[in-house]
C-alpha positions in Angstrom: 22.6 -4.1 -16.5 20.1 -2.3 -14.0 21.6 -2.0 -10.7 19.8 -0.4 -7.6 22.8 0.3 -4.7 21.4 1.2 -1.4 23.6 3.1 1.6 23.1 4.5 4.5 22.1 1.9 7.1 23.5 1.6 10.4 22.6 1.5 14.4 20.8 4.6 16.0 19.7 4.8 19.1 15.8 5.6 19.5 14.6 8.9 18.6 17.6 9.1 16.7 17.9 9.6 12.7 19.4 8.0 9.6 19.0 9.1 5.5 19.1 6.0 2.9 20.1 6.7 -0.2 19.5 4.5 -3.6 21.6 4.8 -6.7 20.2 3.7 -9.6 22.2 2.9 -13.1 21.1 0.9 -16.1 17.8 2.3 -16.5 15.9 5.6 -17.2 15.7 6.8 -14.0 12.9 9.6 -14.0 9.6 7.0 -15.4 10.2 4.9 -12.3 8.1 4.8 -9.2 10.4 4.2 -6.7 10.0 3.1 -3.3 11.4 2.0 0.1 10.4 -1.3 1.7 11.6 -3.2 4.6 11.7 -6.8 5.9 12.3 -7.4 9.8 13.3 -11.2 11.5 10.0 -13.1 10.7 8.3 -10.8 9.0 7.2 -9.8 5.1 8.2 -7.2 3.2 6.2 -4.2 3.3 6.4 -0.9 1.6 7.5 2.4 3.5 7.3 4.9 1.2 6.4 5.2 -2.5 7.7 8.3 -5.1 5.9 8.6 -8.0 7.9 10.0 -11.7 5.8 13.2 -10.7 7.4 13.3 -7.1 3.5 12.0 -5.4 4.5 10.5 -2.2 2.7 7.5 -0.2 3.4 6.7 3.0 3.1 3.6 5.5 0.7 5.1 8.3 3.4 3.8 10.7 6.1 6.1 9.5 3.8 9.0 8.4 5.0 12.4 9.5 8.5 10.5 10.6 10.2 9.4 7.1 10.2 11.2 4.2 11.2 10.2 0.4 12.5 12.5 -1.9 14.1 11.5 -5.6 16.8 13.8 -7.4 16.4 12.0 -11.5 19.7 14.6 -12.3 21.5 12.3 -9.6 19.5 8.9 -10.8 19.1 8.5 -6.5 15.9 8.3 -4.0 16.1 9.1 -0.7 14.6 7.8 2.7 15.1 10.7 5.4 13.6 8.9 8.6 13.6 10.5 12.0 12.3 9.6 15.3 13.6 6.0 14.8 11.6 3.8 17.0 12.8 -0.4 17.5 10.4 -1.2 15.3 11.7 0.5 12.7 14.7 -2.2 12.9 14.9 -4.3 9.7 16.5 -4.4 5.8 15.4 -1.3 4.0 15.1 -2.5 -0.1 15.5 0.0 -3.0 12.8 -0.5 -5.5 11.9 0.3 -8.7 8.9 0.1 -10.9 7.6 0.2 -14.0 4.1 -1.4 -13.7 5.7 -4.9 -15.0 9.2 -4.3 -14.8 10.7 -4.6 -11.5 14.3 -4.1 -9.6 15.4 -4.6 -6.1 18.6 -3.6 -4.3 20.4 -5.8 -2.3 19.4 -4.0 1.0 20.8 -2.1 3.9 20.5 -3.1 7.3 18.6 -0.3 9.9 19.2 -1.4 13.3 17.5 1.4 16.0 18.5 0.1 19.6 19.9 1.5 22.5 
């Protein structure tokens, strides 16, 4: 059974920062892309930020040079390191993994930047 457990959410204020971390278990880890996406009230899901098995990284431009995603495959766990958290950057951050059709979601963790 794959399982994709986010932590790390929370309330910031603005200009503060947070780290998300994803552990995965039930699957081989290292030949999944994983990535980062997020949903805010109203809104679709969008992707953040994208790791490839190699460790290539893709960014949304509005978190470029703000977040940064790193993967550890010893620990089967991605990471989401975002700084300079803006109110905009409110909303559920989701765990995903992919394997061009194979595809997992976590359950999500809430990111709430307000003063």
């Amino acid at each position: 059974q794959v399982q994709l457990v986010e932590s790390g959410g929370g309330l910031v204020q603005p200009g503060g920062s947070l780290r998300l971390s994803c552990a995965a278990s039930g699957l081989t880890f290292n030949i999944y892309a994983m990535g980062w996406y997020r949903q805010a009230p109203g809104k679709q899901r969008e992707l953040v930020a994208g790791i490839t098995p190699g460790g290539s990284t893709n960014y949304a431009d509005s978190v470029k040079d703000r977040f940064t995603i790193s993967r550890d495959n010893a620990k089967n766990t991605v990471y989401l390191q975002m700084n300079s958290l803006k109110p905009e950057d409110t909303a559920v951050y989701y765990c995903h993994a992919d394997l061009r059709v194979i595809h997992y979601w976590g359950q999500g963790t809430q990111v709430t930047v307000s003063s």
